[in-house]
Structure formats: structure tokens, C-alpha cells
N, CA, C and O atoms as a DFTB+ gen file, in Angstrom:
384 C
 N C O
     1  1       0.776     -26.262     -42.595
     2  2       1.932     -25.469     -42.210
     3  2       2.455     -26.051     -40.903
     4  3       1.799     -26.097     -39.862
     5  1       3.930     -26.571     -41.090
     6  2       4.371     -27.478     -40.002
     7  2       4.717     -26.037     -38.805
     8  3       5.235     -25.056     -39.337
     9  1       4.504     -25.971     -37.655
    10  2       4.896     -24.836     -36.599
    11  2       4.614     -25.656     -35.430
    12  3       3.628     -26.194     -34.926
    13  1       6.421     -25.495     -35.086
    14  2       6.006     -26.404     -33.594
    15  2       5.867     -25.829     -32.688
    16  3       6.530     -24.792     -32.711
    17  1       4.969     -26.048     -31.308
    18  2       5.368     -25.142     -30.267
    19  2       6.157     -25.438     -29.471
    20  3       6.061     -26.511     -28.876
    21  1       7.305     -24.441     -29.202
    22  2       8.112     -24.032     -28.892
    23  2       8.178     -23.222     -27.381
    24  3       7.670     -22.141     -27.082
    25  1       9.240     -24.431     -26.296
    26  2       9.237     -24.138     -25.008
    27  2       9.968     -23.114     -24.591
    28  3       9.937     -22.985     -23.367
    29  1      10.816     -22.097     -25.337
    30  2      11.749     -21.365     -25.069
    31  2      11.844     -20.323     -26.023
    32  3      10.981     -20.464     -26.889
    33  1      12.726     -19.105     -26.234
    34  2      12.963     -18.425     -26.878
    35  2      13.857     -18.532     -27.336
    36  3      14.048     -17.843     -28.337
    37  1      14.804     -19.348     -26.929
    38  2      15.994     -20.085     -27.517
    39  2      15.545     -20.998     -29.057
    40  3      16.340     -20.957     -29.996
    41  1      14.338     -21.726     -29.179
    42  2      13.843     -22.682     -29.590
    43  2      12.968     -22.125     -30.710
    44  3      12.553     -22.802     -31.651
    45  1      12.690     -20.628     -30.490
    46  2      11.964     -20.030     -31.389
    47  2      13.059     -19.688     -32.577
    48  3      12.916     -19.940     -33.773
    49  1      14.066     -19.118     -32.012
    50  2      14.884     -18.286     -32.567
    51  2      15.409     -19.638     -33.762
    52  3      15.487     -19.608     -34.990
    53  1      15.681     -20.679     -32.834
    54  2      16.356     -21.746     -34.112
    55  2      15.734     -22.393     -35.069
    56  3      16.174     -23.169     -35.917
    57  1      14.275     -21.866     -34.785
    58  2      13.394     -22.522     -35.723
    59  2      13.802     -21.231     -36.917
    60  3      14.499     -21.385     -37.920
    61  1      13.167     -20.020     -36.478
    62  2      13.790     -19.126     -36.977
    63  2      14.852     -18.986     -38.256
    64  3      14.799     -19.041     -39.484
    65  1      15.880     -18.764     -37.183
    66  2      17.127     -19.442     -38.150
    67  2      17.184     -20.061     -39.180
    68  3      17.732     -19.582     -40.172
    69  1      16.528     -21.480     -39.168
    70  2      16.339     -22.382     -39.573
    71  2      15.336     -21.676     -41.232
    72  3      15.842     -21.946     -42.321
    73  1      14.575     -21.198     -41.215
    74  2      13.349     -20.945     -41.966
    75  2      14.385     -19.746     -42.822
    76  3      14.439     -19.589     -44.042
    77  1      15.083     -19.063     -41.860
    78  2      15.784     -18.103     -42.880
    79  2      16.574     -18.594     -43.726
    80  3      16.420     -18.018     -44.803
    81  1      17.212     -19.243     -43.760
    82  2      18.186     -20.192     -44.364
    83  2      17.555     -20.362     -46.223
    84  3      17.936     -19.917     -47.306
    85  1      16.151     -21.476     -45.636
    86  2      15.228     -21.803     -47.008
    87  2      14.424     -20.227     -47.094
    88  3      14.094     -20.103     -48.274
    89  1      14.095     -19.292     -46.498
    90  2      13.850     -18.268     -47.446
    91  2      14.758     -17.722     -48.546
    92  3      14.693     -17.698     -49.775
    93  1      15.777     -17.220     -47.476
    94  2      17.275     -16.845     -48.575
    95  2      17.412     -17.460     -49.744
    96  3      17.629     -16.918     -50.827
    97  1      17.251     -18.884     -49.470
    98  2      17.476     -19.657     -50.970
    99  2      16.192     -19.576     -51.867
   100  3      16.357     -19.529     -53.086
   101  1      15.647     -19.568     -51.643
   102  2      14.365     -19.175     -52.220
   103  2      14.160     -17.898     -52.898
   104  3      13.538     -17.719     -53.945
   105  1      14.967     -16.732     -51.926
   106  2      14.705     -15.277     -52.989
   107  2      15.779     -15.328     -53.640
   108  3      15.856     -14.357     -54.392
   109  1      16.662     -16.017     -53.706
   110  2      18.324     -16.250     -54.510
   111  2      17.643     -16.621     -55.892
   112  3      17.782     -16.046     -56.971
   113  1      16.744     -17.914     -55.532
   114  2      16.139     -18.677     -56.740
   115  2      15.264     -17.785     -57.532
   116  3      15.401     -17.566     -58.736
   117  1      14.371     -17.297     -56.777
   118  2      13.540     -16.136     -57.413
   119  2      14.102     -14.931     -58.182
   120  3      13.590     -14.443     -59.189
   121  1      15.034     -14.586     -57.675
   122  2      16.041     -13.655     -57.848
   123  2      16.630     -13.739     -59.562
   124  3      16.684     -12.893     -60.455
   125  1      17.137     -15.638     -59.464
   126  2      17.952     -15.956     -60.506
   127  2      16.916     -15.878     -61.859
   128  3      17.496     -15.711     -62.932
   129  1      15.612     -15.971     -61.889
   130  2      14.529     -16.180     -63.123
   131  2      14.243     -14.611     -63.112
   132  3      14.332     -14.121     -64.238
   133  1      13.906     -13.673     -62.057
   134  2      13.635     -12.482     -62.536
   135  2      15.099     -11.663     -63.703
   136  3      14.997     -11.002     -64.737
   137  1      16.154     -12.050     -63.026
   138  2      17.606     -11.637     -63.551
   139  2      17.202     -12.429     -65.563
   140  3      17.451     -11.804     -66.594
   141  1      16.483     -14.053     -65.498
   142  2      16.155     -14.470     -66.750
   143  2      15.364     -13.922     -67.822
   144  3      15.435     -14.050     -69.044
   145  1      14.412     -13.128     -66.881
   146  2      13.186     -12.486     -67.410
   147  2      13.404     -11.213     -68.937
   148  3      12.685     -10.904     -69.887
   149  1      14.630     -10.839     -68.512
   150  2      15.485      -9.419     -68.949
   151  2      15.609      -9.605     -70.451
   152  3      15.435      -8.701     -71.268
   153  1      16.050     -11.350     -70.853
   154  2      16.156     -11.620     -72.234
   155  2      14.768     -12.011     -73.245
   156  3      14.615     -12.783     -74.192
   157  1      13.857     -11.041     -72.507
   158  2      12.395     -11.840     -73.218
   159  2      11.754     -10.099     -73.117
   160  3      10.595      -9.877     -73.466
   161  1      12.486      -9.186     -72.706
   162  2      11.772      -8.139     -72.607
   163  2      12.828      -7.453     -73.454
   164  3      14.055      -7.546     -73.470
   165  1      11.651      -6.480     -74.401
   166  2      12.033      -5.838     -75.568
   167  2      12.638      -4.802     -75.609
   168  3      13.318      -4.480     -76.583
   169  1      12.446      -3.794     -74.120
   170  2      12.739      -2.736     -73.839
   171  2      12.334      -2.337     -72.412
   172  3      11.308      -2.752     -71.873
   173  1      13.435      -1.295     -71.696
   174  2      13.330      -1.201     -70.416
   175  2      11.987      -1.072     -69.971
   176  3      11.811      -1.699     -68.926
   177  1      10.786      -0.372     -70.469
   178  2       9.611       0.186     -70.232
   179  2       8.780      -1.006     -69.914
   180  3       7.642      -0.840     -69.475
   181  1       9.358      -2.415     -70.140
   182  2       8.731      -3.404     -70.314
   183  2       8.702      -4.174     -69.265
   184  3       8.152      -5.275     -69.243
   185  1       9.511      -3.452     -67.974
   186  2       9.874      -4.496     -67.176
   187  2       9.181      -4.774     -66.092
   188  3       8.998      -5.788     -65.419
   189  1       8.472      -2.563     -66.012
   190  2       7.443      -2.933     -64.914
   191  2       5.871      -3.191     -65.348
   192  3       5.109      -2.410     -65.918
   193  1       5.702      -4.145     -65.027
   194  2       3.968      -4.608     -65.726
   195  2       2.994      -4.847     -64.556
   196  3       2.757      -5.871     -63.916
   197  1       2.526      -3.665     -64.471
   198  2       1.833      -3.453     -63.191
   199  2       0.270      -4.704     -63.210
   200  3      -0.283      -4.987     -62.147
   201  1      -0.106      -5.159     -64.250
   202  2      -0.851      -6.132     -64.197
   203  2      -0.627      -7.436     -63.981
   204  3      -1.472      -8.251     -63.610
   205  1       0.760      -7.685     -64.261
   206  2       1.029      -9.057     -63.564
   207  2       1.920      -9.037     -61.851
   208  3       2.164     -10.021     -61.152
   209  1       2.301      -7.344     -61.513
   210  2       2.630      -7.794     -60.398
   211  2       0.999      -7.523     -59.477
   212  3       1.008      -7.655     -58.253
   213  1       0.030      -7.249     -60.018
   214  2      -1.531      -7.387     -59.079
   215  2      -2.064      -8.867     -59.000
   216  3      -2.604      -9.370     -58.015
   217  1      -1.787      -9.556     -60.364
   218  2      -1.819     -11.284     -60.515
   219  2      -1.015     -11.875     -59.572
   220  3      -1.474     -12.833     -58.950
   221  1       0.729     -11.266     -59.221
   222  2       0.932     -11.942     -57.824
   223  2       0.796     -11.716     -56.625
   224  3       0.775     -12.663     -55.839
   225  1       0.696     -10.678     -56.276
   226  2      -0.318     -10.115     -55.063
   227  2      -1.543     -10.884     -54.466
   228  3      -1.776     -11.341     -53.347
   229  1      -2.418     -10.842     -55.951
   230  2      -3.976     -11.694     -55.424
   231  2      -3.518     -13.047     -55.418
   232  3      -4.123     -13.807     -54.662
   233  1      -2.472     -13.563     -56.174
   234  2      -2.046     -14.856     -55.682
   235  2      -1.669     -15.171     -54.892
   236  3      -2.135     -16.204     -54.412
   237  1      -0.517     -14.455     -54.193
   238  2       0.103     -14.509     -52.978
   239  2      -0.903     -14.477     -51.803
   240  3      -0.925     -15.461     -51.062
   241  1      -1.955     -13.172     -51.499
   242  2      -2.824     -13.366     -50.989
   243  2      -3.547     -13.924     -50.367
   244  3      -4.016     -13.763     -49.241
   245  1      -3.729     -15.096     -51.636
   246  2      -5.087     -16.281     -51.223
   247  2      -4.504     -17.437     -51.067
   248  3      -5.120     -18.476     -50.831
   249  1      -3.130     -17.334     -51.202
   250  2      -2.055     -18.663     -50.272
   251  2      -2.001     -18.449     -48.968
   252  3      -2.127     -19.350     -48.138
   253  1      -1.758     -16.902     -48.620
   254  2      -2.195     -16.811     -46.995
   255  2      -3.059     -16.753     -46.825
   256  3      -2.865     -16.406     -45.660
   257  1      -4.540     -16.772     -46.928
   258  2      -5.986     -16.897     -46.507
   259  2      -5.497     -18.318     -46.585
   260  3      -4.947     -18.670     -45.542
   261  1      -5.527     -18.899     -47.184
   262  2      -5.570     -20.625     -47.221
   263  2      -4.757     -21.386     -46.023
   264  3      -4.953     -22.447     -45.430
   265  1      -3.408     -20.012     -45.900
   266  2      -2.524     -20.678     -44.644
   267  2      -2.867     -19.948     -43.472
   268  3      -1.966     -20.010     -42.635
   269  1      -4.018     -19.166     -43.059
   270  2      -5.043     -19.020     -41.868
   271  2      -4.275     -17.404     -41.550
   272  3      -4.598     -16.759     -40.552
   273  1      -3.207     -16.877     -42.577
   274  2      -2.067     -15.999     -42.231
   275  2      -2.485     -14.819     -42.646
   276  3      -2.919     -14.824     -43.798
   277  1      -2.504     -13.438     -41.886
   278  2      -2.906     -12.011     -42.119
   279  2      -2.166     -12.004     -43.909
   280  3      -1.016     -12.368     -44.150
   281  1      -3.342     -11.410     -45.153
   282  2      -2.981     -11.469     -46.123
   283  2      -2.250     -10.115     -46.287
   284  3      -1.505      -9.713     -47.180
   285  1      -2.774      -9.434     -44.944
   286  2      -2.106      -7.927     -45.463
   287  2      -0.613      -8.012     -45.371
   288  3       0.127      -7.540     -46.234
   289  1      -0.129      -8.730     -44.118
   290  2       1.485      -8.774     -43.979
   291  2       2.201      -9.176     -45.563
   292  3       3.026      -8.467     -46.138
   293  1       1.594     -10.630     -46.133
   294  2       2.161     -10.843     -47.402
   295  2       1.855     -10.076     -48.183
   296  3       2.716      -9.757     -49.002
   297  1       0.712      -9.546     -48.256
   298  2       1.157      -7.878     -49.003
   299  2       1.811      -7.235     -49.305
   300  3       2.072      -6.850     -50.445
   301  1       2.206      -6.984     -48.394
   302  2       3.463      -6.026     -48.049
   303  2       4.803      -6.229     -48.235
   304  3       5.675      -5.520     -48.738
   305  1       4.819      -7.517     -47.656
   306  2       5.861      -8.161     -47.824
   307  2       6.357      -7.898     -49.449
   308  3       7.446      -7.446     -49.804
   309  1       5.428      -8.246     -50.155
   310  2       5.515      -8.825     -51.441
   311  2       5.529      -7.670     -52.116
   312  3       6.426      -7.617     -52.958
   313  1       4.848      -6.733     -52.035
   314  2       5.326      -5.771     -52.671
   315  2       6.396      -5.050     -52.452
   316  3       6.893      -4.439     -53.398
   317  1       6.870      -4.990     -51.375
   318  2       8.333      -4.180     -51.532
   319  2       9.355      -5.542     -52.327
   320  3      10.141      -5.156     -53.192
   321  1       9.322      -6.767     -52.080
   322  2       9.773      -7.648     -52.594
   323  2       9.950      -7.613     -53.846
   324  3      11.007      -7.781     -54.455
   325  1       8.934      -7.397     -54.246
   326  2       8.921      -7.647     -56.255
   327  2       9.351      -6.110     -56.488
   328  3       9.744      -5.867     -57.629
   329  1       9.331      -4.729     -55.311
   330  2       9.991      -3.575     -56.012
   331  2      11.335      -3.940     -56.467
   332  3      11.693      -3.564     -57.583
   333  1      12.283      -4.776     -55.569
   334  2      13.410      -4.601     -55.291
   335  2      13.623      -5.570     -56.275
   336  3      14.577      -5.280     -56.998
   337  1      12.961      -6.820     -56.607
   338  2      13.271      -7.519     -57.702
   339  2      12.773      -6.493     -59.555
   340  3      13.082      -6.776     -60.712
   341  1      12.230      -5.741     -59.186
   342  2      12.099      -4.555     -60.588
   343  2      13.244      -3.867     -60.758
   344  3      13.624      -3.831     -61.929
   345  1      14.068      -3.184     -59.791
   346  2      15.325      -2.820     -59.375
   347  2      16.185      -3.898     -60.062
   348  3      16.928      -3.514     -60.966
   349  1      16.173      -4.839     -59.827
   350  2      17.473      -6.054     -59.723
   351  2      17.126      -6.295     -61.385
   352  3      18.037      -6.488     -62.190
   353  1      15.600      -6.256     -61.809
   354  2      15.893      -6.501     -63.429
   355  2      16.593      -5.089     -64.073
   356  3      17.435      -5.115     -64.971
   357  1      16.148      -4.026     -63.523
   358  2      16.623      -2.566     -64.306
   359  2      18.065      -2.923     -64.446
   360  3      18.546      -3.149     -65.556
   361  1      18.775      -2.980     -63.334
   362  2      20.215      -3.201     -63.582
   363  2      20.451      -4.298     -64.402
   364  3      21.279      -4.046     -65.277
   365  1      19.996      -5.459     -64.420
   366  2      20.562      -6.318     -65.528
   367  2      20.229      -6.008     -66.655
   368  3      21.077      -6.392     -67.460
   369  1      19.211      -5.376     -67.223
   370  2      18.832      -4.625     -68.389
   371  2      19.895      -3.845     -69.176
   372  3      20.523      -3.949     -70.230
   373  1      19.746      -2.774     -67.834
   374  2      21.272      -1.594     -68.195
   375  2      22.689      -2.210     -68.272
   376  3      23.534      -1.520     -68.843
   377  1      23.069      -3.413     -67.777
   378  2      24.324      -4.003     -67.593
   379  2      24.247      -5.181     -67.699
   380  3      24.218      -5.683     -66.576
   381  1      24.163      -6.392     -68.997
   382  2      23.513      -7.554     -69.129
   383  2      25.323      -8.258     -68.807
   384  3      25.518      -9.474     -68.786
């Protein structure tokens, strides 16, 4: 995990910046396959599958143990994350 240290708070912030940029595109991308997901599911009831969002959790998880990073924050993170992406499939469901 590239993290430079950083002489300023000016310097934090643009790294910052910087990282938000490739997250955004990243939950756009993520975003665009969950929105895909909608034509492979049979019926609304189908969308929340509480066993594969625990498969990305413990996955997510043990990418931050591996990146030395509190697993609870990506936790968290991740689960309100994938709520809001359950949300984002309901509506394309209801409104394809």
C-alpha cells in the first residue's frame, strides 16, 4: 500500500483528493455490475442474499488484515455500502 508521508495538511488533503477521484470510479464501476446483476435474478426476493453479502464481508475483511488496516472500519464501510447498492438493485428491478 503506496502512503506517502506527508509534510503538510495541505499535502494530505491532495493525496486525499486524489484517492477520491479512483474511489468514485470504482463505486460507479461497482455500481454499473450490481445495476447488471438485476437481469439474472428471478424475482425481487432474490436480490438480498444475505450469504453472499457475509462472503464479501469475510473477504473484504482479510484484504484489510493483509493491508495491516482496522478490519472493523471496512466492515462497516462495506456494509452500509452493499445496503445502498441492494437499494440501487431494488430500483432497477422495479424500473428496468
Amino acid at each position: 500500500m503506496d502512503v506517502v508521508n506527508c509534510s503538510s495538511l495541505g499535502e494530505i488533503r491532495k493525496n486525499i483528493d486524489s484517492l477520491d477521484m479512483e474511489i468514485v470510479s470504482l463505486l460507479a464501476r461497482r455500481g454499473k455490475y450490481v445495476q447488471q446483476a438485476v437481469k439474472f435474478k428471478s424475482n425481487y426476493s432474490k436480490i438480498e442474499d444475505k450469504k453472499r453479502v457475509d462472503e464479501i464481508i469475510a473477504k473484504v475483511t482479510s484484504y484489510s488484515r493483509e493491508l495491516n488496516f482496522d478490519p472493523t472500519v471496512i466492515e462497516k464501510i462495506y456494509s452500509f455500502l452493499i445496503e445502498v447498492y441492494i437499494q440501487l438493485e431494488k430500483e432497477k428491478f422495479l424500473n428496468p
